[in-house]
GUTIMI-342232 format. One record per atom (N, C-alpha, C): residue number from 1; z, x, y; atom name; residue in three letters. Coordinates in pm, 1 decimal. Atoms other than C-alpha are relative to their C-alpha. Example, Ala and Ser with C-alpha at 12.3 -4.5 7.8 and 13.67 -1.06 7.14 Angstrom:
BEGIN
<r><seq>1</seq><w>0.0</w><u>89.0</u><v>-119.0</v><atom>N</atom><type>ALA</type></r>
<r><seq>1</seq><w>780.0</w><u>1230.0</u><v>-450.0</v><atom>CA</atom><type>ALA</type></r>
<r><seq>1</seq><w>0.0</w><u>90.0</u><v>120.0</v><atom>C</atom><type>ALA</type></r>
<r><seq>2</seq><w>-6.0</w><u>-82.0</u><v>-119.0</v><atom>N</atom><type>SER</type></r>
<r><seq>2</seq><w>714.0</w><u>1367.0</u><v>-106.0</v><atom>CA</atom><type>SER</type></r>
<r><seq>2</seq><w>73.0</w><u>-77.0</u><v>109.0</v><atom>C</atom><type>SER</type></r>
//
This chain:
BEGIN
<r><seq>1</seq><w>133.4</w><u>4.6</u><v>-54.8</v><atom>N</atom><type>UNK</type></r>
<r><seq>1</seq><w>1125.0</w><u>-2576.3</u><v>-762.0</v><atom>CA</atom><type>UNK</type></r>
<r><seq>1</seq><w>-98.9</w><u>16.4</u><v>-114.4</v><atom>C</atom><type>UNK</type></r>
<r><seq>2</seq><w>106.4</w><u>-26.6</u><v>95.4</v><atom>N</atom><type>UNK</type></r>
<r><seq>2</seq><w>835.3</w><u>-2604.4</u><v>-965.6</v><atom>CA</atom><type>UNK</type></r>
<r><seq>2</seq><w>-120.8</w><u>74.4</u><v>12.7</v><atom>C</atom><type>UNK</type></r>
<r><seq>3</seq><w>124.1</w><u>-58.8</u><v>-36.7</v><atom>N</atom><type>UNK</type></r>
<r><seq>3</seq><w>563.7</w><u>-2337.3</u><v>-982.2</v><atom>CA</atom><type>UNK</type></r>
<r><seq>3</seq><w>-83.9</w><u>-16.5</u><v>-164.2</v><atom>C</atom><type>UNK</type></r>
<r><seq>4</seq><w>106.9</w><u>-35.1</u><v>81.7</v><atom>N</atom><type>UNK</type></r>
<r><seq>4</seq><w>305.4</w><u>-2246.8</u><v>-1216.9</v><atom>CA</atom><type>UNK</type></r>
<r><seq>4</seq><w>51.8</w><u>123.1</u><v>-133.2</v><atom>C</atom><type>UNK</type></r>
<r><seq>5</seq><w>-71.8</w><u>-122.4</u><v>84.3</v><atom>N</atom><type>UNK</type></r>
<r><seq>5</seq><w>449.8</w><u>-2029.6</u><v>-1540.9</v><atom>CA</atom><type>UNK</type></r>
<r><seq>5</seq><w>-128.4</w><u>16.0</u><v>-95.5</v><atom>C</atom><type>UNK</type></r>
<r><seq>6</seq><w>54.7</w><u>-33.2</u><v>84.5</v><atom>N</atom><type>UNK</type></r>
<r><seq>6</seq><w>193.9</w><u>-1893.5</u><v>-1764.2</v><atom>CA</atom><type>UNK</type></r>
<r><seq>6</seq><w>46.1</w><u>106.2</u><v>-118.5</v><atom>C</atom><type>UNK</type></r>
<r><seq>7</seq><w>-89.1</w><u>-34.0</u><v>70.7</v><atom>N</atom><type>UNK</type></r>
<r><seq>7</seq><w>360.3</w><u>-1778.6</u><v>-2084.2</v><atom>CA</atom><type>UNK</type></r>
<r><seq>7</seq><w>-73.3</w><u>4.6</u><v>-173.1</v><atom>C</atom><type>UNK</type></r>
<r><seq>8</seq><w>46.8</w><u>32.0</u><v>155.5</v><atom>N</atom><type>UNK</type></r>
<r><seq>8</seq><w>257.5</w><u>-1792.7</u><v>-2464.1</v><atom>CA</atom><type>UNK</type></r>
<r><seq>8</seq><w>73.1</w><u>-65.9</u><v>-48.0</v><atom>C</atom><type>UNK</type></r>
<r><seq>9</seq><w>-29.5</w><u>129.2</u><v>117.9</v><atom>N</atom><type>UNK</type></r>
<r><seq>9</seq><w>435.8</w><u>-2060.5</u><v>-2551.8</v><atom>CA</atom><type>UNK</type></r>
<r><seq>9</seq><w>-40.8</w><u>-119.4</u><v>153.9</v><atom>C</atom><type>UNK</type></r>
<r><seq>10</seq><w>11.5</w><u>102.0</u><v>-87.2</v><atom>N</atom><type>UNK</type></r>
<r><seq>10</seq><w>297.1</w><u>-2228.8</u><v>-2217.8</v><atom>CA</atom><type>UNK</type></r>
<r><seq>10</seq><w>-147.8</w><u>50.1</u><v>88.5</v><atom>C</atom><type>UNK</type></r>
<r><seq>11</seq><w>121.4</w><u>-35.3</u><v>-49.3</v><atom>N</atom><type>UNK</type></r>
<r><seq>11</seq><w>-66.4</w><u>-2078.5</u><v>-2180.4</v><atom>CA</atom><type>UNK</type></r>
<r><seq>11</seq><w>-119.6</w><u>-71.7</u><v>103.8</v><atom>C</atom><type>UNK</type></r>
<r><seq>12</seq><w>94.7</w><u>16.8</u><v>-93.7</v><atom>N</atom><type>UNK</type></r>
<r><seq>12</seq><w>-248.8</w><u>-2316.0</u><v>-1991.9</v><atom>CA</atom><type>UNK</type></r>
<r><seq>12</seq><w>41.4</w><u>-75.7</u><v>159.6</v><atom>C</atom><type>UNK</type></r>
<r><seq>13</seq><w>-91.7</w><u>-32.4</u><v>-140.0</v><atom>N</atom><type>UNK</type></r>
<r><seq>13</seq><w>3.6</w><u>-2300.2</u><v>-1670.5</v><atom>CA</atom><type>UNK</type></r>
<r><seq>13</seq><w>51.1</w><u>-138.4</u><v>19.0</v><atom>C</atom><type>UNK</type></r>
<r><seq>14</seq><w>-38.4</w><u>151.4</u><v>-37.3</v><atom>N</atom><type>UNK</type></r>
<r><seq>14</seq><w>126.3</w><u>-2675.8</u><v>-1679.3</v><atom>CA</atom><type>UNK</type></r>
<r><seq>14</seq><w>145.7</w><u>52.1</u><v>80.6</v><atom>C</atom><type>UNK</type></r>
<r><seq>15</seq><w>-114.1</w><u>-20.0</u><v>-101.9</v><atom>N</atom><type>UNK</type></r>
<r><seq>15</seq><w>410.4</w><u>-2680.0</u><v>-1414.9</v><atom>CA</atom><type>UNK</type></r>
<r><seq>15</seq><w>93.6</w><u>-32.4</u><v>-73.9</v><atom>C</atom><type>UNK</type></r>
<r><seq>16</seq><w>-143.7</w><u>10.3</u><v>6.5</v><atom>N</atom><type>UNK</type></r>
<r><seq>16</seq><w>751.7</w><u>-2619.2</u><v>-1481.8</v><atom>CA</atom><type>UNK</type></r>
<r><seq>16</seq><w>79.6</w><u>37.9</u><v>40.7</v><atom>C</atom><type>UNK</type></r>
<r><seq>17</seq><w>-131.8</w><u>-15.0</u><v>-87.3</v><atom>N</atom><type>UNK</type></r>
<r><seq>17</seq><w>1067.9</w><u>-2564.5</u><v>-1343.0</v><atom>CA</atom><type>UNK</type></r>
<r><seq>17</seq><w>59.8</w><u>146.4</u><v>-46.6</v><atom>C</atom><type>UNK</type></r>
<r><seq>18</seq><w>-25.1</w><u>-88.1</u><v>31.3</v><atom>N</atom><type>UNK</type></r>
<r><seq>18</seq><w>1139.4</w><u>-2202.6</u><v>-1340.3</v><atom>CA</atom><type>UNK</type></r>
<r><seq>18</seq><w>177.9</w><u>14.7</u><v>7.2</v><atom>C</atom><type>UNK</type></r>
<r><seq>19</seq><w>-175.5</w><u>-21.6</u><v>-35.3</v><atom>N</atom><type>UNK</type></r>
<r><seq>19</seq><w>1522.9</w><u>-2075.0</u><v>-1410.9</v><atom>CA</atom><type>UNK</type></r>
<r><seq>19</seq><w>4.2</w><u>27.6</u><v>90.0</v><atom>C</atom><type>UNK</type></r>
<r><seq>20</seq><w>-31.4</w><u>-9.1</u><v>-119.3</v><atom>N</atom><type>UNK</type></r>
<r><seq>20</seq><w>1684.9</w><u>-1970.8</u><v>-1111.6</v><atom>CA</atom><type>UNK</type></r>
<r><seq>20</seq><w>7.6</w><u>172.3</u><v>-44.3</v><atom>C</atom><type>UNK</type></r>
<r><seq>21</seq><w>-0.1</w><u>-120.2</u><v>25.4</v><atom>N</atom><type>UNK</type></r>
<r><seq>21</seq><w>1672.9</w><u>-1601.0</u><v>-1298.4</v><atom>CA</atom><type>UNK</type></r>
<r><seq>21</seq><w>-161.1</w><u>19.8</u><v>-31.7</v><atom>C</atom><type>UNK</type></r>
<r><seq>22</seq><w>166.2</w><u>-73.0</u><v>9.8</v><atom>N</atom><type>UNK</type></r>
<r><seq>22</seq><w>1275.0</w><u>-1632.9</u><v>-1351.2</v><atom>CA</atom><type>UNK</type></r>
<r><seq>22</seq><w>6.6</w><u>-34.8</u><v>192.9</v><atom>C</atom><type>UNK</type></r>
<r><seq>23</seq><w>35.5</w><u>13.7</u><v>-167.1</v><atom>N</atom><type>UNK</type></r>
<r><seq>23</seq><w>1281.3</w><u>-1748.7</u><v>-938.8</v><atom>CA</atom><type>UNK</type></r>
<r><seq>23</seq><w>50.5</w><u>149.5</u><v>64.6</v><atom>C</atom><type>UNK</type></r>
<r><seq>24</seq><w>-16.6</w><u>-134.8</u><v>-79.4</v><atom>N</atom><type>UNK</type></r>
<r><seq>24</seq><w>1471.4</w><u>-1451.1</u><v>-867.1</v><atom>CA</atom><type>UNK</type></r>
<r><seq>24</seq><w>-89.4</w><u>120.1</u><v>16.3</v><atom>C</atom><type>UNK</type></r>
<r><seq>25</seq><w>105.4</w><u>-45.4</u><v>56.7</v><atom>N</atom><type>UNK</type></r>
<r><seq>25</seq><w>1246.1</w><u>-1253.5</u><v>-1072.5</v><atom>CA</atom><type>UNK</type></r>
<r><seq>25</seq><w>-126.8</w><u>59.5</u><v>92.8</v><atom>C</atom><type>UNK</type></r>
<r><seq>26</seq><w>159.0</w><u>47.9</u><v>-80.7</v><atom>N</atom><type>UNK</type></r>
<r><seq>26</seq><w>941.5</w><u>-1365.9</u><v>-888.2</v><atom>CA</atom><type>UNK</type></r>
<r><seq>26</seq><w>38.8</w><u>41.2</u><v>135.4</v><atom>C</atom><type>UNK</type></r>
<r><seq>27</seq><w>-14.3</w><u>-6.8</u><v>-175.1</v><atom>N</atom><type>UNK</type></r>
<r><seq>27</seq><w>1083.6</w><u>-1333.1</u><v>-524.5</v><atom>CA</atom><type>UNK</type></r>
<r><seq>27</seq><w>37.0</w><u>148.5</u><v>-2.2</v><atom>C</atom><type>UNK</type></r>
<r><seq>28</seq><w>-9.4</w><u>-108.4</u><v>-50.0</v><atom>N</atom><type>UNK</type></r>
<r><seq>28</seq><w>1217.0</w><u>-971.2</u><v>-597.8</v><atom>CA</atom><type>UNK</type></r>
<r><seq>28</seq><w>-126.2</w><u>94.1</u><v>-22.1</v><atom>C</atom><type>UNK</type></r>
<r><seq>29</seq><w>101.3</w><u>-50.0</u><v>30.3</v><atom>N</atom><type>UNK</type></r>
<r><seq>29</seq><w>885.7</w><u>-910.7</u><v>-732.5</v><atom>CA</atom><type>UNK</type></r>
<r><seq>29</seq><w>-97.2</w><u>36.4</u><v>137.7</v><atom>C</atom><type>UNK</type></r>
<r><seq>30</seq><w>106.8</w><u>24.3</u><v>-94.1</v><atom>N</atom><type>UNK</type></r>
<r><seq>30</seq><w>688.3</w><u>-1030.5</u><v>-455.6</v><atom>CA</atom><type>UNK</type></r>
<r><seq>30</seq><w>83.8</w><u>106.7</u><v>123.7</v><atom>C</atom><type>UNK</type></r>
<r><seq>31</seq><w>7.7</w><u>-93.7</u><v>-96.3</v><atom>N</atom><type>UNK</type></r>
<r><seq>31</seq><w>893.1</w><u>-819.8</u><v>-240.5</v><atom>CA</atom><type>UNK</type></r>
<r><seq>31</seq><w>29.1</w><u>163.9</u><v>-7.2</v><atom>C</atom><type>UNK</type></r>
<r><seq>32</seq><w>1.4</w><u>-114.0</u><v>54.6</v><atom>N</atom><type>UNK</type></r>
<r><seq>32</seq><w>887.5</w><u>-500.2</u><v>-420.2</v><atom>CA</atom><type>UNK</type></r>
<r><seq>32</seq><w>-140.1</w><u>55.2</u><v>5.8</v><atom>C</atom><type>UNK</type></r>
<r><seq>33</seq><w>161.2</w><u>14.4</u><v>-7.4</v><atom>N</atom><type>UNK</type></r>
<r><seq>33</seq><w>476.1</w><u>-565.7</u><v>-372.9</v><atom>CA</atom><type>UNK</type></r>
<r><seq>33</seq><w>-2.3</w><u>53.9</u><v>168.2</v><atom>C</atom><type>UNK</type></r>
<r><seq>34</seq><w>46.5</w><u>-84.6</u><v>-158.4</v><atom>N</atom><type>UNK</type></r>
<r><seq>34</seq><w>504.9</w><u>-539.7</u><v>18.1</v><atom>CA</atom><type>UNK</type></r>
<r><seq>34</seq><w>63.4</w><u>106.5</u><v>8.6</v><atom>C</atom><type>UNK</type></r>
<r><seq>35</seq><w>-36.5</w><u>-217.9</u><v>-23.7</v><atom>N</atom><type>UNK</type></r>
<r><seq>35</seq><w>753.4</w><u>-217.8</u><v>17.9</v><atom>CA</atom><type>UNK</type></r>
<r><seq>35</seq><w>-81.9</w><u>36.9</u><v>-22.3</v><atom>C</atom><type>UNK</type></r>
<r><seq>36</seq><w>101.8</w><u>-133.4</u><v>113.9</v><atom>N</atom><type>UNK</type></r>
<r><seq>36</seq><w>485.6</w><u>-44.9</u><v>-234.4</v><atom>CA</atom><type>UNK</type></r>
<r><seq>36</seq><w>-147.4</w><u>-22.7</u><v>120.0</v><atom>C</atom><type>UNK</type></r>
<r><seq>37</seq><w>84.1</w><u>-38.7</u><v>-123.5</v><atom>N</atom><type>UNK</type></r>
<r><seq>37</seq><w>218.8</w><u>-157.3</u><v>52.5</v><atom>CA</atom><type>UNK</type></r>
<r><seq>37</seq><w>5.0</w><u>31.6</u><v>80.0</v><atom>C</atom><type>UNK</type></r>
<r><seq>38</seq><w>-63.7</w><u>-57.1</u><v>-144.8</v><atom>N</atom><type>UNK</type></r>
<r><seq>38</seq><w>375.1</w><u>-94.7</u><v>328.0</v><atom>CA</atom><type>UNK</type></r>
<r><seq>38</seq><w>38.1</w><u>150.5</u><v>-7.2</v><atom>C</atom><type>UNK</type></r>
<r><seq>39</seq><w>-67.2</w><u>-124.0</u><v>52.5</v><atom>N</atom><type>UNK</type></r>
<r><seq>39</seq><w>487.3</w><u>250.1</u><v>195.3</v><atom>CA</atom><type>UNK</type></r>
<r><seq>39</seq><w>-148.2</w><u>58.5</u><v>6.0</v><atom>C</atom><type>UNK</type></r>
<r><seq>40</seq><w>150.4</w><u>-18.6</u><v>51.2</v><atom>N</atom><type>UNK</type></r>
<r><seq>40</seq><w>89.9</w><u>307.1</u><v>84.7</v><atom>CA</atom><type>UNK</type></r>
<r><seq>40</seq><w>-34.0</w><u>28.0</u><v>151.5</v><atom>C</atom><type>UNK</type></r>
<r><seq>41</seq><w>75.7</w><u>43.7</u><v>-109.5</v><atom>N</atom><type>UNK</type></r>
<r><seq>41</seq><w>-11.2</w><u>175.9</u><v>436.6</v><atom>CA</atom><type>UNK</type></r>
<r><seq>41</seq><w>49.4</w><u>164.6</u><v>123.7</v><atom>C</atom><type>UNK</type></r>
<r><seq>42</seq><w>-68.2</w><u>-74.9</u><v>-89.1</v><atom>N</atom><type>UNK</type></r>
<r><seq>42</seq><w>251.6</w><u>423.8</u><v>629.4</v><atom>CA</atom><type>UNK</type></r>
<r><seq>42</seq><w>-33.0</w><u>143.5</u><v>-41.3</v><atom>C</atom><type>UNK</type></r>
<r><seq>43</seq><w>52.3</w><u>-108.3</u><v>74.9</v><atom>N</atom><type>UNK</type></r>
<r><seq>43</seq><w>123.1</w><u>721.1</u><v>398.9</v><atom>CA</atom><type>UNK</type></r>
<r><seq>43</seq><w>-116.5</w><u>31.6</u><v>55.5</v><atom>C</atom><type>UNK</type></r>
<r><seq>44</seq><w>101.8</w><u>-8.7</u><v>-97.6</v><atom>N</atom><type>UNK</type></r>
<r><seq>44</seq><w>-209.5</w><u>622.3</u><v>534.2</v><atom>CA</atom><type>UNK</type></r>
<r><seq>44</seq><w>-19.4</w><u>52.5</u><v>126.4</v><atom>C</atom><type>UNK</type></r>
<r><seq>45</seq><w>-68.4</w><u>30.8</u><v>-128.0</v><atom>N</atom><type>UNK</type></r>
<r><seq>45</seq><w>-94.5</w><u>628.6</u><v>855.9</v><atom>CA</atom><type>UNK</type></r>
<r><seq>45</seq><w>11.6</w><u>151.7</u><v>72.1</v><atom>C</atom><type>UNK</type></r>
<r><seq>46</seq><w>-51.4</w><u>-111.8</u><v>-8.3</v><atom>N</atom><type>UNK</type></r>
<r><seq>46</seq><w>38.2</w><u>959.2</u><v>836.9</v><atom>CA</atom><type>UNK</type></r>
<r><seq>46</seq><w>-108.8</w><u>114.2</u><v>-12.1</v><atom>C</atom><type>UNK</type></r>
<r><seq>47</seq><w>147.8</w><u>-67.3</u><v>38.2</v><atom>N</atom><type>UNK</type></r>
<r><seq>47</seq><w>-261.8</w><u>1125.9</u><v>692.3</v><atom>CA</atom><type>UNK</type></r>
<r><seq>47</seq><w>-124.7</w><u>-10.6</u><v>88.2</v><atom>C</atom><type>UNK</type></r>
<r><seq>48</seq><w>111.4</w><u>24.7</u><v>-144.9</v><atom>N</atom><type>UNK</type></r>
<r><seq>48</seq><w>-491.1</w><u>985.8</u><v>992.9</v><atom>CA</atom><type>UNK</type></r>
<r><seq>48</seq><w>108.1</w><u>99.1</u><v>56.2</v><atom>C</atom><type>UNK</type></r>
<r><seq>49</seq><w>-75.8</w><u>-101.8</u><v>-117.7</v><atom>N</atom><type>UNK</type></r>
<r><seq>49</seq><w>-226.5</w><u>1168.6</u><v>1228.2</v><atom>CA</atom><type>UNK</type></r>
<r><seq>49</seq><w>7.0</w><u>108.1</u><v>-12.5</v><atom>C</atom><type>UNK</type></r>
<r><seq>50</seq><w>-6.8</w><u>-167.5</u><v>72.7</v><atom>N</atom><type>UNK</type></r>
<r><seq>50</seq><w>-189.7</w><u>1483.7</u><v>1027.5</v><atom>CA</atom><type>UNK</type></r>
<r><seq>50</seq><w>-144.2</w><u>99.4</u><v>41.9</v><atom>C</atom><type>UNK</type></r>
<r><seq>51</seq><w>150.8</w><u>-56.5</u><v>8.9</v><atom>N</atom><type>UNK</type></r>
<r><seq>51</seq><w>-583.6</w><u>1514.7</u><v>1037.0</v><atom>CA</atom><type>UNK</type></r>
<r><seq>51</seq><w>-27.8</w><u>35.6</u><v>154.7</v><atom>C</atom><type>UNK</type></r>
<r><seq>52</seq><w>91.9</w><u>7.8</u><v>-110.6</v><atom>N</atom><type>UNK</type></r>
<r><seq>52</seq><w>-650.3</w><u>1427.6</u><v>1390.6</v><atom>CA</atom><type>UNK</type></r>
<r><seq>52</seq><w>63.7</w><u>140.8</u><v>82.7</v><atom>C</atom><type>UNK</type></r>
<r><seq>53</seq><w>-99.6</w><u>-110.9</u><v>-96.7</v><atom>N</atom><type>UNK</type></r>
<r><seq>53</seq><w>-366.8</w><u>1680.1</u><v>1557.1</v><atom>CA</atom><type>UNK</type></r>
<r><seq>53</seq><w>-14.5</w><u>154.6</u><v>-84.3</v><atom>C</atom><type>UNK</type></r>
<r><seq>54</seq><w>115.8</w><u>-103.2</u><v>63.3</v><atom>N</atom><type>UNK</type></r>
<r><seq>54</seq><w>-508.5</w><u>1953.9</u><v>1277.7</v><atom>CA</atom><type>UNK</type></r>
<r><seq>54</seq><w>-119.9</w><u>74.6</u><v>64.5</v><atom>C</atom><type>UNK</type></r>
<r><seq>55</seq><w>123.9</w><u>-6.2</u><v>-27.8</v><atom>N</atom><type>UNK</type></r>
<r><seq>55</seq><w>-826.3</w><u>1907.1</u><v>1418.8</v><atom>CA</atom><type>UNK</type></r>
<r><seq>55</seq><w>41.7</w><u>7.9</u><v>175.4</v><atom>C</atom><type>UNK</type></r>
<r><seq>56</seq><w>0.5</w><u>-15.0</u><v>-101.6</v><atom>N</atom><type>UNK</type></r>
<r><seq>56</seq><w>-712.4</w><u>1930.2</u><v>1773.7</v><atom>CA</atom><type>UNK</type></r>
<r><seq>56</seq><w>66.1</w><u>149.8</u><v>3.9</v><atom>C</atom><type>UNK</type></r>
<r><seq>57</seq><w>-48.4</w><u>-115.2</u><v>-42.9</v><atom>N</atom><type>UNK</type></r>
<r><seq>57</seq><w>-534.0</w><u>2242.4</u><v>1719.8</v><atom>CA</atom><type>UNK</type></r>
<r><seq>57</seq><w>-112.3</w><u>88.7</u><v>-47.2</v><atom>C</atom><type>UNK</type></r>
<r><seq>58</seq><w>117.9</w><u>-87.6</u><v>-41.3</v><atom>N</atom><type>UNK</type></r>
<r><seq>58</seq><w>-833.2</w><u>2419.2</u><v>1583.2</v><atom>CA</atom><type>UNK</type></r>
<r><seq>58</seq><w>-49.7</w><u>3.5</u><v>132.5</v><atom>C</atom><type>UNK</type></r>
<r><seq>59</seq><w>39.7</w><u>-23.5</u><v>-130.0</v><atom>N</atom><type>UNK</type></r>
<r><seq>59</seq><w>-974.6</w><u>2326.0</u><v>1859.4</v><atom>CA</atom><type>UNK</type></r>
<r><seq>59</seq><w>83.9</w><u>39.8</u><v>120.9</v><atom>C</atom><type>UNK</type></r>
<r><seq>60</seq><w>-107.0</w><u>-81.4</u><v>-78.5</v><atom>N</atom><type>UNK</type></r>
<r><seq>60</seq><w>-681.9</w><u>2459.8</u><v>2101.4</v><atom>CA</atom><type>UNK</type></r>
<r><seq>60</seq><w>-30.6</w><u>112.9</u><v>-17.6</v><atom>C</atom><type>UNK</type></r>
<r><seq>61</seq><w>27.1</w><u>-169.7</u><v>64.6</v><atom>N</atom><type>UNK</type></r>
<r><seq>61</seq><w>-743.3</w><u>2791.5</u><v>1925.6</v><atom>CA</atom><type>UNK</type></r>
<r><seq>61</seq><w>-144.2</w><u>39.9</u><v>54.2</v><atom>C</atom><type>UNK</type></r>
<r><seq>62</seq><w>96.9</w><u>-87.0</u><v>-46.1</v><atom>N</atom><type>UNK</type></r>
<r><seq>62</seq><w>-1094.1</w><u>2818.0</u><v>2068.3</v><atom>CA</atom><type>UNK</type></r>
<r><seq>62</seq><w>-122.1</w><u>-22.9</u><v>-111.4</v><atom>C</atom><type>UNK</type></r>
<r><seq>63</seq><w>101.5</w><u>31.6</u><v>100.3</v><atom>N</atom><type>UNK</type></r>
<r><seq>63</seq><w>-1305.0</w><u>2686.2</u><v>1783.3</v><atom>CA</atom><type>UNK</type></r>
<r><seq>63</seq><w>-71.2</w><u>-108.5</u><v>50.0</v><atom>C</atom><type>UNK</type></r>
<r><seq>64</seq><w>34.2</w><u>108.2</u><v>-53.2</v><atom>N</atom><type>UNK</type></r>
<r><seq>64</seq><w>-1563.3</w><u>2453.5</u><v>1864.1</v><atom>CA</atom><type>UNK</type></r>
<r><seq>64</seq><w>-13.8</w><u>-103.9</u><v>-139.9</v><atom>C</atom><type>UNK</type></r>
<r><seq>65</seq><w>-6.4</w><u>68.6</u><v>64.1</v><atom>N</atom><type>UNK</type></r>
<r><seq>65</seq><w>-1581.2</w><u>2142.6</u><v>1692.3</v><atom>CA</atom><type>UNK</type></r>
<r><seq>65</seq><w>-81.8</w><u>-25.9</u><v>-174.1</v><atom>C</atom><type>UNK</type></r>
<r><seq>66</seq><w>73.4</w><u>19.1</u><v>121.8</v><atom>N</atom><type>UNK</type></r>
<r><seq>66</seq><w>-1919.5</w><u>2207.3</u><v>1470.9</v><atom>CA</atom><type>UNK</type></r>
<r><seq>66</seq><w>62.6</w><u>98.0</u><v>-118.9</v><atom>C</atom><type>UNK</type></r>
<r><seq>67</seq><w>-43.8</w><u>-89.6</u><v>112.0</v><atom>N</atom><type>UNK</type></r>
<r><seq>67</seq><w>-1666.2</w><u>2520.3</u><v>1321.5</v><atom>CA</atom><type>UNK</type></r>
<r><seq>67</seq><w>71.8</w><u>-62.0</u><v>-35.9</v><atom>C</atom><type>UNK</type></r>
<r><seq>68</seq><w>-125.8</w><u>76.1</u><v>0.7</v><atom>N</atom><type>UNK</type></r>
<r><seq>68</seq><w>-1368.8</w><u>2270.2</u><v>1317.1</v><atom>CA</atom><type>UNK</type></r>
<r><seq>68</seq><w>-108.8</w><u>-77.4</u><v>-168.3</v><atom>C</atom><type>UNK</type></r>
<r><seq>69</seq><w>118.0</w><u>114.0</u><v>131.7</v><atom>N</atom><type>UNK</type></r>
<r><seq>69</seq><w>-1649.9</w><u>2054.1</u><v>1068.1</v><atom>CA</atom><type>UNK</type></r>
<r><seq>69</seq><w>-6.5</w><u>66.1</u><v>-120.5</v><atom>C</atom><type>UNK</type></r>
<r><seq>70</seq><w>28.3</w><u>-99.1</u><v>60.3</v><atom>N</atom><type>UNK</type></r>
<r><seq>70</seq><w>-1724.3</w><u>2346.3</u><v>900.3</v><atom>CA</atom><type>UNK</type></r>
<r><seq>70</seq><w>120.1</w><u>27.0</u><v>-109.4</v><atom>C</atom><type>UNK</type></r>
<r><seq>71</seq><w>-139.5</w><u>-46.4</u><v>89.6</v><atom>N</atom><type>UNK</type></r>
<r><seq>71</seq><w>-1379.4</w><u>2472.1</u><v>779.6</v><atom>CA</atom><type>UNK</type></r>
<r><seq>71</seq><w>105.0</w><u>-102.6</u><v>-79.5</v><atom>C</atom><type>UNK</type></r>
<r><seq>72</seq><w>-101.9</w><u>163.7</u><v>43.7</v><atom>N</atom><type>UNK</type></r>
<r><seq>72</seq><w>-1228.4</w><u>2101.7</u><v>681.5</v><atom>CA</atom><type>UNK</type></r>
<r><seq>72</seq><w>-98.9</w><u>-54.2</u><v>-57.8</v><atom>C</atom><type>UNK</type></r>
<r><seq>73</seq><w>55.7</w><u>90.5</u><v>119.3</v><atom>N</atom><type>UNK</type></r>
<r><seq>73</seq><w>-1546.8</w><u>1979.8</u><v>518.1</v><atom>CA</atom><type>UNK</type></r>
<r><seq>73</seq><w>-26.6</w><u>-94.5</u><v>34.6</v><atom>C</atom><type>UNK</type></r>
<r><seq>74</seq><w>59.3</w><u>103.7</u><v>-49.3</v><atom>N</atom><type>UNK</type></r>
<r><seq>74</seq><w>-1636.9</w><u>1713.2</u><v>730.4</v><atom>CA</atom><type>UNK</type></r>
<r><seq>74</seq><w>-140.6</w><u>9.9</u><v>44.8</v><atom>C</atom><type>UNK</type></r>
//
């Protein structure tokens, strides 16, 4: 398959036929990119949930929300 290689001995990307060890390359790359987002994203994820059920148990305890603000910095 022919993609796009940009290289120093092939700087201004003229198409060529990558080995079948630069294709691998490239495809385990590209999916080593979505784990590391998907991983990022689920971290995210986690950190919204952590906060919100935090913030509901102050409030369980009898705190009202403007102390809940107060003590977390929001």
């Amino acid at each position: 398959m022919k993609k796009f290689k940009v290289t120093p001995e092939n700087p201004k990307g003229i198409l060529v036929d990558l080995t079948a060890e630069e294709e691998a390359q490239r495809t385990q790359d590209s999916a080593d990119t979505i784990v590391a987002e998907e991983a990022q994203a689920a971290v995210k994820a986690q950190k919204a949930t952590d906060k919100t059920n935090g913030n509901q148990k102050l409030l369980d305890l009898g705190l009202t929300q403007a102390e809940v603000d107060a003590i977390t910095g929001q």
